[in-house]
C-alpha positions in Angstrom: 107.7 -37.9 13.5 108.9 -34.6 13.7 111.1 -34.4 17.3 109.5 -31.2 18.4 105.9 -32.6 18.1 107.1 -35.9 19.5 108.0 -33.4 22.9 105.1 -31.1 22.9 101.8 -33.2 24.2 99.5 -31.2 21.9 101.0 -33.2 19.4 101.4 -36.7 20.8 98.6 -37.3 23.4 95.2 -38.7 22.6 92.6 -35.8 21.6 89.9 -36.8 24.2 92.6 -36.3 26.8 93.8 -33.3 25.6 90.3 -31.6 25.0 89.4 -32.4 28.7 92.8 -30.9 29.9 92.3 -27.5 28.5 88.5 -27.4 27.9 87.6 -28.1 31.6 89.6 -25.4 33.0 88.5 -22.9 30.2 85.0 -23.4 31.1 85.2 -23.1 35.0 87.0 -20.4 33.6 84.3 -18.8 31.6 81.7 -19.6 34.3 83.4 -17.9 36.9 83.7 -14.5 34.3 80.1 -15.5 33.9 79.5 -15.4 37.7 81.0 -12.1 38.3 78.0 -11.1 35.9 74.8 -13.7 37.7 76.4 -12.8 41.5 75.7 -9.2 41.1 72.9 -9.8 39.3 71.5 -11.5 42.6 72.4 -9.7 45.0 71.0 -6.5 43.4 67.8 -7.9 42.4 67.2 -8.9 45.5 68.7 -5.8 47.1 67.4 -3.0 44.9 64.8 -4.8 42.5 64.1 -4.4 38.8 65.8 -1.3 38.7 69.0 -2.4 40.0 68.8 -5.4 37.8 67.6 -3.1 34.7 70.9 -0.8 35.5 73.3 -3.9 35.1 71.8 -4.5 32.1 72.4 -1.2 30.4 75.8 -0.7 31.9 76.2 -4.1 30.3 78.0 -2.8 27.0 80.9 -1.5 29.2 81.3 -5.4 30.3 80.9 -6.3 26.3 83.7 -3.9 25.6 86.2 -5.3 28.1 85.3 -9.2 27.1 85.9 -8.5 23.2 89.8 -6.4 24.1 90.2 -9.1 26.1 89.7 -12.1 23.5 91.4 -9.8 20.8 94.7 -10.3 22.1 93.9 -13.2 24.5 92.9 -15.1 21.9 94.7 -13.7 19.3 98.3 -13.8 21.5 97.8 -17.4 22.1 97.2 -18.5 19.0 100.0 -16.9 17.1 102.4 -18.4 19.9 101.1 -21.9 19.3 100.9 -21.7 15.7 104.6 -20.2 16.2 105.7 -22.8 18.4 103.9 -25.5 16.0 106.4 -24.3 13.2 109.5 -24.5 15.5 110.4 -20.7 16.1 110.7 -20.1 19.6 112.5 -17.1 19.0 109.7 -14.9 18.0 107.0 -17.1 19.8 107.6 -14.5 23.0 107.1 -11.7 21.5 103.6 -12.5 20.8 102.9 -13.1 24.4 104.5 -10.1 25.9 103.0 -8.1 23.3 99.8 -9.0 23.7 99.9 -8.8 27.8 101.2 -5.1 26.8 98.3 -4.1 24.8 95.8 -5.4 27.0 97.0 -3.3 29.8 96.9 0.0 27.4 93.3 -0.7 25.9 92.1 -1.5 29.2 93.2 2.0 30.5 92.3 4.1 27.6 88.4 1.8 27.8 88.3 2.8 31.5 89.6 6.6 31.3 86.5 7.0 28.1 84.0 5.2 30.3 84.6 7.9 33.1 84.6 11.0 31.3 81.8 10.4 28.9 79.4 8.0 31.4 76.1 10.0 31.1 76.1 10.1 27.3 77.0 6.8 27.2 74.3 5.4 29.6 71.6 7.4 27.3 73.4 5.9 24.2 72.8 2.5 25.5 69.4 3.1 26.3 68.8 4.1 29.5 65.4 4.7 31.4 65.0 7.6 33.4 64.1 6.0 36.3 67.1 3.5 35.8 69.9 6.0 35.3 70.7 7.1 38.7 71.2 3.4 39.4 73.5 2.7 36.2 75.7 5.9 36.6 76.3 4.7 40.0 77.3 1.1 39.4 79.5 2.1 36.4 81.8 4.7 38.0 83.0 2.4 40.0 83.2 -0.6 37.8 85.0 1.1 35.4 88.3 2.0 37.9 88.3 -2.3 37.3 88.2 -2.1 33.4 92.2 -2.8 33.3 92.1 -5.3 35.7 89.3 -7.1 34.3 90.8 -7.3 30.4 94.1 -8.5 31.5 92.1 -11.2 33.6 90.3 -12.7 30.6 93.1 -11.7 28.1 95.5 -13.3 30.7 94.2 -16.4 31.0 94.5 -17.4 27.6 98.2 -16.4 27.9 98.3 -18.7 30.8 96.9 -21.6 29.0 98.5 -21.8 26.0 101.5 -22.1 28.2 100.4 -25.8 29.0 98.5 -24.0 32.2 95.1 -24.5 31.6 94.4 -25.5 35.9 96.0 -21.8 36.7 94.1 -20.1 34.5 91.0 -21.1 36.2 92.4 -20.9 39.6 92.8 -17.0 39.0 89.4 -16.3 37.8 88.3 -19.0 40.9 90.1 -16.6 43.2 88.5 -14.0 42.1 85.2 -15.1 41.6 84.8 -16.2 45.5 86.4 -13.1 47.1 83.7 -11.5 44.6 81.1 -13.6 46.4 81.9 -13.1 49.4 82.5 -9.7 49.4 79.0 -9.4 47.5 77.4 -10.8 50.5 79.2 -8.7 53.0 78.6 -4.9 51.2 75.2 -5.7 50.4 73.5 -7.5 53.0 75.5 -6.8 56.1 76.9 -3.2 55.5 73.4 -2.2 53.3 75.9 -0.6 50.3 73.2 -1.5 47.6 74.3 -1.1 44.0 77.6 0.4 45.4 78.6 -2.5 47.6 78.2 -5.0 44.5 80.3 -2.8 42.4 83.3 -3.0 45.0 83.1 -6.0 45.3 83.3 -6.7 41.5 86.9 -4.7 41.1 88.4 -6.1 44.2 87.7 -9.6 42.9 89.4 -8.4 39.1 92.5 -6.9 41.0 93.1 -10.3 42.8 92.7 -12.4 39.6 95.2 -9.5 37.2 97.9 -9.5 40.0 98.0 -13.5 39.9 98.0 -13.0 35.8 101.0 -11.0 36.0 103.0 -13.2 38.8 102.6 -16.2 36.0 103.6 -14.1 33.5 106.7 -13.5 35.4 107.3 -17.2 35.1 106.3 -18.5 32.0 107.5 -22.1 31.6 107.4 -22.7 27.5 109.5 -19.6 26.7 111.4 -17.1 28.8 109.6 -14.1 29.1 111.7 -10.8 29.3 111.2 -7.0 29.2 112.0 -6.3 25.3 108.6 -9.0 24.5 106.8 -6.4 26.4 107.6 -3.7 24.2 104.8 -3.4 21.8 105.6 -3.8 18.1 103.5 -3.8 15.4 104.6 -6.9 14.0 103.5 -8.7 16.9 100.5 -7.3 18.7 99.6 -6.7 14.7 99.0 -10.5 14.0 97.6 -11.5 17.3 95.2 -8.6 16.6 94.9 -10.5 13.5 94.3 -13.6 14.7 91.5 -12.4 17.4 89.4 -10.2 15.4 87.0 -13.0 15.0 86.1 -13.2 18.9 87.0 -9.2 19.7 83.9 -8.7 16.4 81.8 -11.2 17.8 81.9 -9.4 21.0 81.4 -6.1 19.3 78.8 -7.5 17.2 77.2 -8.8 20.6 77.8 -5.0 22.5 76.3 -3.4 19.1 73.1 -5.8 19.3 72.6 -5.2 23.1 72.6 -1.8 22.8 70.1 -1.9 19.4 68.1 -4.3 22.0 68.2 -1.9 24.6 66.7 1.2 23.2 64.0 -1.5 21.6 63.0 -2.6 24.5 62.8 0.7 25.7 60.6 2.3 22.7 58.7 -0.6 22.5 58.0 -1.3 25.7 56.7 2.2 26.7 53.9 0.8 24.3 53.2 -2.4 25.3 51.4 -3.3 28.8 55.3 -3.6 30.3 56.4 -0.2 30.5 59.9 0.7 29.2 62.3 -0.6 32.3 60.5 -4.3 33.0 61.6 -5.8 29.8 65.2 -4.3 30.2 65.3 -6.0 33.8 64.2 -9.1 32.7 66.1 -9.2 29.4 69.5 -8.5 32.1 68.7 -11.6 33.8 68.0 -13.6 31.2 70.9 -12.6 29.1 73.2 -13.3 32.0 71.8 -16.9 32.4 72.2 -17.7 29.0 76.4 -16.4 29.5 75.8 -19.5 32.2 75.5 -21.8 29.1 77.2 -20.5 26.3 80.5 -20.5 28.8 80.6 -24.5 28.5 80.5 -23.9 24.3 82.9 -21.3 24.7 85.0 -22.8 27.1 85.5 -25.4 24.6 86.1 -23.6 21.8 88.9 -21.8 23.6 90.0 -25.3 24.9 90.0 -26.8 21.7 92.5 -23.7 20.2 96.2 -24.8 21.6 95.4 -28.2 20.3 93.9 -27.0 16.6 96.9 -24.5 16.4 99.4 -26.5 16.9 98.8 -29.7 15.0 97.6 -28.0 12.4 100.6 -25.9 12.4 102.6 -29.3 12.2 100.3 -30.2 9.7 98.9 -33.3 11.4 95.3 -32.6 10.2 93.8 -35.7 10.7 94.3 -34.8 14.6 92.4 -31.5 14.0 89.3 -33.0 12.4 89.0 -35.1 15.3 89.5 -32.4 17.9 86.7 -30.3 16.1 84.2 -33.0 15.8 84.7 -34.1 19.5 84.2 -30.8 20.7 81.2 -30.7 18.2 79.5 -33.1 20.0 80.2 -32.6 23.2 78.5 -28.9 22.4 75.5 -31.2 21.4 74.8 -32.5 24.2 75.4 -29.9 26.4 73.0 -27.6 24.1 70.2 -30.4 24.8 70.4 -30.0 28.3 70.0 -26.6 28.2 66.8 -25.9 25.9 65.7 -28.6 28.6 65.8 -26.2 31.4 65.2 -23.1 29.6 61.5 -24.4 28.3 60.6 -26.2 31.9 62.1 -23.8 34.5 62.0 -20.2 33.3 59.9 -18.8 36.1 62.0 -21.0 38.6 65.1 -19.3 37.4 64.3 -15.4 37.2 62.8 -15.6 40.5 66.0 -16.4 42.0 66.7 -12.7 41.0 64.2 -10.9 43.4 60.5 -10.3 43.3 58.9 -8.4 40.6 55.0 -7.7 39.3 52.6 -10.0 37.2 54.2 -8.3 34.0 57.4 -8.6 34.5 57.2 -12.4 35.4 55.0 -12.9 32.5 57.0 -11.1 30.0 60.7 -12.8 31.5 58.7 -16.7 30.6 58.0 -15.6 27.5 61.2 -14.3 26.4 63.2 -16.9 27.9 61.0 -19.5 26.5 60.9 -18.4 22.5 64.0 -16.1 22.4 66.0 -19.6 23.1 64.3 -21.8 21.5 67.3 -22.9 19.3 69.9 -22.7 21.6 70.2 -26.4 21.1 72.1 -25.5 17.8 74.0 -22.3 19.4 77.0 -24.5 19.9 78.1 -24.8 16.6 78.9 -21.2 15.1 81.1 -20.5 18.1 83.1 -23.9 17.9 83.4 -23.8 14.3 84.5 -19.8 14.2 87.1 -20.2 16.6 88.9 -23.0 14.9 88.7 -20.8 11.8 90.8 -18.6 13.6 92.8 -21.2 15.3 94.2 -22.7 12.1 95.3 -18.7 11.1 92.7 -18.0 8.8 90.7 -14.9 11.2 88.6 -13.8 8.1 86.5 -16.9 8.0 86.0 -17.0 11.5 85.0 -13.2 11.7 82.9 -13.6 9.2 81.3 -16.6 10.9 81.0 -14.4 14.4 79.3 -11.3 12.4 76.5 -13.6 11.1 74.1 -14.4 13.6 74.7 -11.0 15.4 74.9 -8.7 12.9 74.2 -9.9 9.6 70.9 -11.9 10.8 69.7 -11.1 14.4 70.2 -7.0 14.1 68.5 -6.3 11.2 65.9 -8.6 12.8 65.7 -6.1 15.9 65.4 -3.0 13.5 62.6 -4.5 11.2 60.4 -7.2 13.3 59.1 -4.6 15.8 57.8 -2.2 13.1 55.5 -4.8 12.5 55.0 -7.1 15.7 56.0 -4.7 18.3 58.0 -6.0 21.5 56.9 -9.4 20.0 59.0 -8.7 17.1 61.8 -8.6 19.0 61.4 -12.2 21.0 60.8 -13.7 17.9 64.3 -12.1 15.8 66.7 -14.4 18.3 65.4 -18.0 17.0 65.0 -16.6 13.4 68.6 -15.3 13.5 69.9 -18.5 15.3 68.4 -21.1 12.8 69.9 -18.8 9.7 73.5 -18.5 11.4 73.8 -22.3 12.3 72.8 -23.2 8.8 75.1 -21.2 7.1 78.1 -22.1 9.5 77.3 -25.9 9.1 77.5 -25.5 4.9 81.3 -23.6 5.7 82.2 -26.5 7.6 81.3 -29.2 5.1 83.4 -27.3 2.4 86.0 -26.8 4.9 86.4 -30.9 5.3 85.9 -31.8 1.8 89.5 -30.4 1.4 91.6 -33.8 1.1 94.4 -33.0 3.3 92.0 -34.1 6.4 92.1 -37.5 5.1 95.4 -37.3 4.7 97.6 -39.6 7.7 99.5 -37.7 10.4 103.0 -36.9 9.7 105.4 -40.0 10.8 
């Protein structure tokens, strides 16, 4: 066996092992991001009520935004330095690294200088309720100074794990998640800062966690890290781009849908019994509960990249088959368990998010209930897009990202209510998820019927 696989674990140590190692951390990881999201959620519901929980939800794009720069070079960064390191070149391995910590520093300010100048039209673009606005433009002003801070926290922790650090990489969004908590707690309830006391508390928490990122950064075990990887260059920050445009378009695909969604809700609830803002709210919630979920699938997908990049980069692809269908059911399982709770406890669950009227409670069971009614399949499309991208091919996974948000579920949005009203729109989610899963399972099973995956690892 090849001596540099026989040092690096990823392409040595048993796949279960390995799996748990980076997976576990990636989704404490992904359910602390997640919390930032449910905390506020909380604490303004109960605060401010529906219209503090309907103003999270439309400044929610702005999140969307930072998530999908985030995983573009996160994502992307990582896996062109394990697929680098794979092949042996650890002179160009850093520059993918430094690059990538570069851009997401840049995007982030240019995302957060936008966000500022052109909030009002913004808000309205993303469907804003009049009696909601006030609340949004107030929340958003101040979330955005944390935009920066916030991409280089998600963008930086894959960095940080596919240094081998999977256990700092959660510590940083850990940090950051209780200080977020606790400062929550403190702004809102004891000092009575509402909507404004949640948003502080949000950006002090994301400063915390990008000041760790870039201590870590500073001492980067694999490679040495110095000021020239920083330097961006096309070359570089080109093909991690490359390699992340599958989870920064899924993102986009998700920030295009939730803003379709949005106005939706909006025109089609001003004619139902709902009114326009109580199906924003409760979609808010919802949607953030559901993040609660899909962070175990995509905390494994992410897990699962350092190991699929590598080994297939040392072209040990009996290894990778067995990664991807261990993470594959693992996702199984953990996509039972949640249609469980989603069909038994949906009124439990939104009112932990404040008191609302008989409408909005009725209307937040019902969506809940049939809008997830195949999340017990969601787990696959992400799992199988990302090791698409992980094994350097981005344009299958992209593709694979684009289909349930865009190809299936948005045109779902457009057309379904024309016919079935806000009904219409409940109904396009389990439609679009069953079409997605069934089309990423038939990619998969030409994917495997290549024969170098029954092929024996290199000796």
């Amino acid at each position: 066996m090849d001596r540099d696989i026989v040092k690096n674990p990823l392409g040595v140590n048993p796949v279960g092992k390995l799996l748990r190692q980076f997976a576990i951390p990636s989704i404490i990881a992904m359910l602390v991001g997640a919390l930032y999201n449910i905390v506020d959620q909380f604490f303004i519901g109960r605060s401010v009520g529906p219209l503090g929980n309907a103003a999270t939800n439309i400044a929610f794009p702005f999140s969307i935004s930072c998530v999908s720069l985030a995983l573009l070079f996160g994502i992307g960064g990582a896996s062109a330095f394990n697929l680098t390191l794979g092949e042996g070149d650890k002179e160009k391995a850093p520059f993918y690294i430094g690059n990538s910590a570069a851009m997401i520093v840049i995007l982030g300010t240019i995302l957060a200088v936008v966000a500022e100048v052109f909030l009002h039209p913004l808000l309205n673009f993303f469907g804003s309720p009049a009696d909601v606005f006030p609340y949004a433009s107030e929340y958003t002003r101040i979330t955005a100074i944390g935009f920066p801070a916030l991409i280089l926290q998600g963008g930086g922790a894959h960095l940080v794990r596919a240094d081998g650090s999977p256990r700092y990489s959660m510590m940083c969004n850990l940090v950051g998640a209780v200080i977020n908590t606790i400062l929550d707690a403190l702004f809102v309830f004891v000092f009575g800062w509402g909507i404004q006391g949640a948003a502080l508390a949000t950006i002090i928490g994301q400063y915390i966690c990008a000041a760790m990122v870039i201590w870590y950064l500073c001492h980067y075990k694999t490679v040495k890290l110095e000021l020239k990887h920083f330097v961006p260059r096309l070359r570089y920050f080109g093909r991690s781009a490359s390699l992340g445009t599958a989870s920064f378009f899924n993102q986009i695909a998700m920030m295009v849908v939730q803003i379709v969604l949005n106005n939706s809700l909006k025109y089609y609830g001003a004619r139902s019994v709902y009114g326009e803002s109580v199906p924003i709210a409760c979609v808010g919630i919802i949607s953030k509960v559901g993040m609660m979920f899909f962070s175990f699938i995509i905390g494994i997908s992410q897990g699962l990249q350092p190991i699929i990049s590598f080994n297939y980069g040392a072209k040990q692809f009996k290894r990778v088959k067995e990664a991807l269908l261990l993470a594959l059911k693992i996702g199984f399982l953990l996509s039972i368990g949640a249609f469980a709770v989603f069909q038994i406890f949906p009124l439990q669950i939104i009112k932990l998010f404040g008191e609302g009227s008989p409408e909005y409670f009725a209307f937040a069971v019902k969506y809940f209930r049939i809008y997830f009614f195949f999340i017990f399949l969601n787990f696959v499309q992400p799992i199988v897009s990302n090791f698409f991208t992980a094994t350097g091919r981005p344009q299958r996974g992209m593709f694979l990202s684009l289909t349930r948000q865009i190809i299936f579920l948005l045109p779902l949005l457009i057309i379904l209510p024309r016919f079935f009203g806000i009904d219409g729109i409940i109904y396009s989610g389990p439609i679009a998820d069953a079409v997605a899963v069934a089309t990423t399972i038939l990619m998969a099973v030409f994917e495997f019927k290549n024969p170098r995956y029954r092929e024996i690892s290199v000796e």
